[in-house]
C-alpha positions as CSV (number, residue, x, y, z in Angstrom):
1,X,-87.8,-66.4,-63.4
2,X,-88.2,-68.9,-66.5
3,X,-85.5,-69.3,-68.8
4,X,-84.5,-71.4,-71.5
5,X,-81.8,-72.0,-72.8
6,X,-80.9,-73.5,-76.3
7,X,-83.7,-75.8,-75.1
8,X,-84.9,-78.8,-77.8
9,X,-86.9,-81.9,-77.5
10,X,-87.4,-84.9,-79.1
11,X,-89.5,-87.5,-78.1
12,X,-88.6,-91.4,-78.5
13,X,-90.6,-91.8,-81.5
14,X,-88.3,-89.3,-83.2
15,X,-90.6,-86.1,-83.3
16,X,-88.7,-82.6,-82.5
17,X,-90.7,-80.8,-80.8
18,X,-88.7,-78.0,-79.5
19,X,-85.9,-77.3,-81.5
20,X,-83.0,-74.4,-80.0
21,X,-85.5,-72.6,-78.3
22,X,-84.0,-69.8,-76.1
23,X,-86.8,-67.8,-73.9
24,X,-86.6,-65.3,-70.9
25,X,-89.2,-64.7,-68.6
26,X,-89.0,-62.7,-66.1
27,X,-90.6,-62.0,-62.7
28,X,-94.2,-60.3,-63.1
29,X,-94.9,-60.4,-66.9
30,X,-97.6,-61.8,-68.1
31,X,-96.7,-63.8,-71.6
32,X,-99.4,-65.2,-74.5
33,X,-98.1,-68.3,-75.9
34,X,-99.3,-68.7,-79.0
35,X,-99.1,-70.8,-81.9
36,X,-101.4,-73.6,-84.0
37,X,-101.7,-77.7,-83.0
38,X,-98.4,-79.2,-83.0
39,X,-96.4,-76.4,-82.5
40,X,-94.7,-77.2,-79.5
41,X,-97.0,-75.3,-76.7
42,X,-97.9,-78.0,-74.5
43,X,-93.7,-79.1,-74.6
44,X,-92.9,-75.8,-73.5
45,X,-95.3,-76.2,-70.4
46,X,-95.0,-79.7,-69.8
47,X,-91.0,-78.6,-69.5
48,X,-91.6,-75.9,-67.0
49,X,-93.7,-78.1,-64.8
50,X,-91.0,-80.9,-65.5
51,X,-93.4,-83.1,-66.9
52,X,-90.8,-84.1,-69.5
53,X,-87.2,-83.9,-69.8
54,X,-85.2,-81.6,-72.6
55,X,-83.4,-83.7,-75.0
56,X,-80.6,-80.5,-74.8
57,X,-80.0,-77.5,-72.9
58,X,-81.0,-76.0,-69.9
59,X,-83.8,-74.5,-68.0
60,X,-84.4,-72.7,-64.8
61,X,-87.4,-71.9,-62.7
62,X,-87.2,-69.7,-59.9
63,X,-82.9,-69.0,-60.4
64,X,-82.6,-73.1,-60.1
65,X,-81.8,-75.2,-62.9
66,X,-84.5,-77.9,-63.1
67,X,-83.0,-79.7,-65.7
68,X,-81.0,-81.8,-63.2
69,X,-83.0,-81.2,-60.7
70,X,-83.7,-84.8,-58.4
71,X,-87.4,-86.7,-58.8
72,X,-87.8,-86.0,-54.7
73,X,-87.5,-81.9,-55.1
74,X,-90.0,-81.6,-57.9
75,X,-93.2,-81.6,-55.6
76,X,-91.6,-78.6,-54.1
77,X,-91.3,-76.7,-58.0
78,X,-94.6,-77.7,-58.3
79,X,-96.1,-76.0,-54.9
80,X,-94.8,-72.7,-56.2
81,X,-97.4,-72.5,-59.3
82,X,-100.7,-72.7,-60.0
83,X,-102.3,-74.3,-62.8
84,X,-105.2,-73.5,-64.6
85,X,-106.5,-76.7,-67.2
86,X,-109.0,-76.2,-70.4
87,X,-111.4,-78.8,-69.2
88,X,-112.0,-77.7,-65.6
89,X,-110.8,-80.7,-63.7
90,X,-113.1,-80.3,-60.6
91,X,-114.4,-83.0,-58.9
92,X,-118.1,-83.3,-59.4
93,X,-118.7,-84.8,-55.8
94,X,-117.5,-82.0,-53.9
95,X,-118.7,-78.0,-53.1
96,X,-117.0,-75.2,-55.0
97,X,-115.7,-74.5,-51.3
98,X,-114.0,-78.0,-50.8
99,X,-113.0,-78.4,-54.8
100,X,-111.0,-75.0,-54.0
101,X,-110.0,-76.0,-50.1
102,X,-108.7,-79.8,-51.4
103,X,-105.8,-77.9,-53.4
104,X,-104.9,-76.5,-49.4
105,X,-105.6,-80.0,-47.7
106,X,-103.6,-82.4,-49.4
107,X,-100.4,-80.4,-48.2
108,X,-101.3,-80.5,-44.9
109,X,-102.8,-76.8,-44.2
110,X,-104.8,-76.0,-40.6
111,X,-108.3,-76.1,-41.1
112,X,-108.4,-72.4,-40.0
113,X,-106.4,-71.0,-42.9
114,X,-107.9,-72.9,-45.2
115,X,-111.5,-71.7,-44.8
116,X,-110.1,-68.1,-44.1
117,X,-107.7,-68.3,-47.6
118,X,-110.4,-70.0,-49.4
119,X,-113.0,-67.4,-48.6
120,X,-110.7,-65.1,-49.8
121,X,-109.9,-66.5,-52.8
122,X,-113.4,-67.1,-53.6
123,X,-114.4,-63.7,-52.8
124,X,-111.3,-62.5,-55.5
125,X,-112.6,-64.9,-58.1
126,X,-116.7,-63.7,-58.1
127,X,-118.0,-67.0,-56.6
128,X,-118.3,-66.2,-53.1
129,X,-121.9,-66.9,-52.9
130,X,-121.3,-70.1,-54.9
131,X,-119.3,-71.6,-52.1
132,X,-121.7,-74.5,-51.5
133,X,-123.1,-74.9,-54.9
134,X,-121.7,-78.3,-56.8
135,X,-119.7,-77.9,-60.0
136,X,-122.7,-79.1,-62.3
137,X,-124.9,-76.4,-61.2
138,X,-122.6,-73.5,-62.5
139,X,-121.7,-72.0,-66.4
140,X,-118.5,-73.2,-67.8
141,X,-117.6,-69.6,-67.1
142,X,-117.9,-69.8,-63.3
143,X,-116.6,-73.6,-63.3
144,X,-113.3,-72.0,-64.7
145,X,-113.1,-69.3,-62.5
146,X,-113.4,-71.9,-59.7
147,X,-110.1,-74.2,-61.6
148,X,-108.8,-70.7,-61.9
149,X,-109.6,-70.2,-57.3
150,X,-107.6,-73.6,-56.9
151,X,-104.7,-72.5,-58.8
152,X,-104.4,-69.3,-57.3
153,X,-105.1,-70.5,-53.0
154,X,-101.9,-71.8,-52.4
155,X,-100.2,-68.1,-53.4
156,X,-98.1,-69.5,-56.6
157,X,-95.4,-67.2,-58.2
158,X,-96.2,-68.5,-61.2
159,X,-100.2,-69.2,-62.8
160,X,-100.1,-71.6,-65.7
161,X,-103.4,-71.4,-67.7
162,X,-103.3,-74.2,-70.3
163,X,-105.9,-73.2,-73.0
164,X,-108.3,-71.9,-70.5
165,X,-110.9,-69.6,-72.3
166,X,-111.5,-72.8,-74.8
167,X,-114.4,-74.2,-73.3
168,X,-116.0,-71.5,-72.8
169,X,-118.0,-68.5,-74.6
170,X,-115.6,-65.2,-75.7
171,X,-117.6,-63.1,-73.6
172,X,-116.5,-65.3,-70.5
173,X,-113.0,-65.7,-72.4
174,X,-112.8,-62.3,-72.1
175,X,-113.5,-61.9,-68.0
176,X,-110.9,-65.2,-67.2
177,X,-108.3,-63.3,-69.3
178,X,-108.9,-59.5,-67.4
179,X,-109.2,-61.7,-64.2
180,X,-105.5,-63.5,-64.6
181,X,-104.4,-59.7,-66.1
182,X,-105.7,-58.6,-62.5
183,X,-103.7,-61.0,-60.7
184,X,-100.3,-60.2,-63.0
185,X,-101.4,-56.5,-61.1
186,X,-100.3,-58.3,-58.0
187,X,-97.2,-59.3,-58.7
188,X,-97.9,-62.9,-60.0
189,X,-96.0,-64.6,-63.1
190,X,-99.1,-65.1,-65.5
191,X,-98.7,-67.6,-68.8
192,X,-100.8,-68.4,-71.1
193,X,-101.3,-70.9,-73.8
194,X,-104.2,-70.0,-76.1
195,X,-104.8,-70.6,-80.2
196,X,-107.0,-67.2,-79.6
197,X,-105.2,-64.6,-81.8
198,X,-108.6,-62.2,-81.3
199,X,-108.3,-62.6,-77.7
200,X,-104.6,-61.8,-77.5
201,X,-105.2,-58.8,-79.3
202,X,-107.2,-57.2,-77.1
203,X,-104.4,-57.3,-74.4
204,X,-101.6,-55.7,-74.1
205,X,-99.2,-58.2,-73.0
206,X,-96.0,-60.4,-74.9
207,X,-97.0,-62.2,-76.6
208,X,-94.5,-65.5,-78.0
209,X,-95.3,-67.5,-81.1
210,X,-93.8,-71.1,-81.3
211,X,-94.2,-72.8,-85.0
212,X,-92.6,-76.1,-86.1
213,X,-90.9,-76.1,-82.5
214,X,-89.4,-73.1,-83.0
215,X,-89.8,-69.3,-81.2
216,X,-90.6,-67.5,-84.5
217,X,-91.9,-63.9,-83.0
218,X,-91.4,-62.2,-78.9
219,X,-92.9,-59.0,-78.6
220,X,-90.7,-58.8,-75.8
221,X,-91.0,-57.5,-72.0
222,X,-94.0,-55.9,-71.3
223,X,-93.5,-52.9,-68.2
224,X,-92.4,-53.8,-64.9
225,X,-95.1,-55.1,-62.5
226,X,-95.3,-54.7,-58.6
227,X,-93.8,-57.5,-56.7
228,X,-96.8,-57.5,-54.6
229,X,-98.2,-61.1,-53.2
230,X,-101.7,-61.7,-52.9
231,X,-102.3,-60.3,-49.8
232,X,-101.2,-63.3,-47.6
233,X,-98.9,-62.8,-44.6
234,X,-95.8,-64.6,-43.0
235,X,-98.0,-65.5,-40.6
236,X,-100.5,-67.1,-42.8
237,X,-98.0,-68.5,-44.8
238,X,-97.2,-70.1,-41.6
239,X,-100.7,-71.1,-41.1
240,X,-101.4,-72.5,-44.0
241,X,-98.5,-75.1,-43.7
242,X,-97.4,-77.6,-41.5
243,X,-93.9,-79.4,-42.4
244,X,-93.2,-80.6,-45.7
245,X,-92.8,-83.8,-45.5
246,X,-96.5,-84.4,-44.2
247,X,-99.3,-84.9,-45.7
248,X,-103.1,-84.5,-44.0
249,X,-105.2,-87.7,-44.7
250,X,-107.5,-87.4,-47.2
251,X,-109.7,-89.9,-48.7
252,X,-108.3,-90.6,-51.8
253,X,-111.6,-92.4,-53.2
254,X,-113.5,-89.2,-52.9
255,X,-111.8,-88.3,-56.4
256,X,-113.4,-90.1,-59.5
257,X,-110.8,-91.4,-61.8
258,X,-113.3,-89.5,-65.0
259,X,-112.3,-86.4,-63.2
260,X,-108.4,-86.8,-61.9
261,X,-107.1,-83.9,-60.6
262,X,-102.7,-84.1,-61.5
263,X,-100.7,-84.8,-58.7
264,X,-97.6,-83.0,-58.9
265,X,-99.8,-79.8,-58.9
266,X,-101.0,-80.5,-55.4
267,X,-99.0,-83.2,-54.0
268,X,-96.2,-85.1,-53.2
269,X,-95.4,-87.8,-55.4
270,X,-94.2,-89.2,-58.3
271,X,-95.3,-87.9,-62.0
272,X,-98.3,-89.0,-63.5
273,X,-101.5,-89.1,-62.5
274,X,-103.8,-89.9,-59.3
């Protein structure tokens, strides 16, 4: 599913990185990514989403090589995963329901599947009854599991969590990680970035450390897991989106700029931020 391939980075103002890094991931594994500040962590995701560019080599997402892949196709890479940030990123103004349902709007799904998906999704993630409650009024725990709902409603093959136990308690470090260990049940491609060696050890999953830009230790494949979506039909599928190229208006000043949610993740558009 992810693969790199001889894979190094340098950015212009001559710091390496990534440095020959060669990495397999396959369909349904759920992979730690480990490794201390400055390692190269965030490089290796900003890579996958194609934030940034390899300086060498090759990678492939989903059997296509993104590394050449044109600026108008990377919205599309981007709609297939999910992405789960360390500070939250919800928007204060709206309802856990609509923080959840905007991920669904901006790419132009009927309002019917949206409040039937996001319902759902809710209901998966514990916060059901927290639908209409406001991002202020809940626990850091339960604002994560809602970042965690967003990532998860547009049925990604691949959940990115970007150090997202560390802003909150271990106890609720503890139920994000067996909730995303859950969803890898299900068939979806779970990684995680974390500095948590206690936490990873409680888990049985790969677990891949990165020092000085290099891949130092892979535990390797962990078993198989079921290809199994979560539990969305063709139909839905069908539902949920209209064509591509449109977009359903959305007021765009209904987003603070102290809270910005990343566009690629949900929309069309160029890299950066909205």
């Amino acid at each position: 599913m992810i693969t790199f391939t001889n894979v190094s980075k340098v950015y212009p103002n001559g710091t390496k990185a990534l440095n020959d890094v060669n990495i397999n991931i396959e369909k349904g594994e759920f992979v730690f990514i480990v490794g201390a500040s400055g390692a190269g962590k965030s490089t290796f995701l900003k890579l996958i989403m194609k934030e940034e560019e390899p300086s060498s080599g090759f990678i492939t997402v989903n059997e296509t090589n993104i590394t050449k892949m044109k600026r108008r196709k990377v919205p599309y890479l981007r709609r297939t995963m999910g992405i789960v940030f360390q500070d939250f990123r919800l928007i204060d103004k709206m309802s856990v329901f609509d923080n959840v349902a905007f991920a669904m709007r901006v790419i132009g799904a009927k309002p019917k599947a949206v409040k039937k998906r996001v319902n759902y999704i809710l209901g998966l993630v514990g916060l059901k009854e927290k639908a209409h409650c406001r991002p202020a009024e809940l626990s850091g725990g339960e604002q994560q599991r809602v970042s965690l709902a967003r990532a998860l409603v547009n049925n990604p093959s691949i959940i990115i969590a970007d150090e997202p136990t560390g802003n909150i308690d271990p106890e609720m470090s503890f139920e994000i990680i067996e909730l995303l260990n859950e969803i890898n049940k299900q068939g979806t491609t779970i990684i995680v970035v974390t500095h948590e060696h206690d936490l990873v050890q409680k888990f049985k999953n790969r677990v891949i450390e990165i020092q000085g830009g290099e891949v130092i230790s892979d535990s390797g494949t962990v078993e198989e897991k079921a290809e199994v979506p979560i539990e969305i039909s063709e139909k839905e599928l069908l539902e949920m989106h209209s064509d591509d190229e449109n977009i359903t208006d959305y007021d765009e000043n209904e987003i603070p700029s102290s809270r910005k949610i990343v566009t690629e993740v949900f929309v069309d558009g160029e890299a950066g931020e909205e």
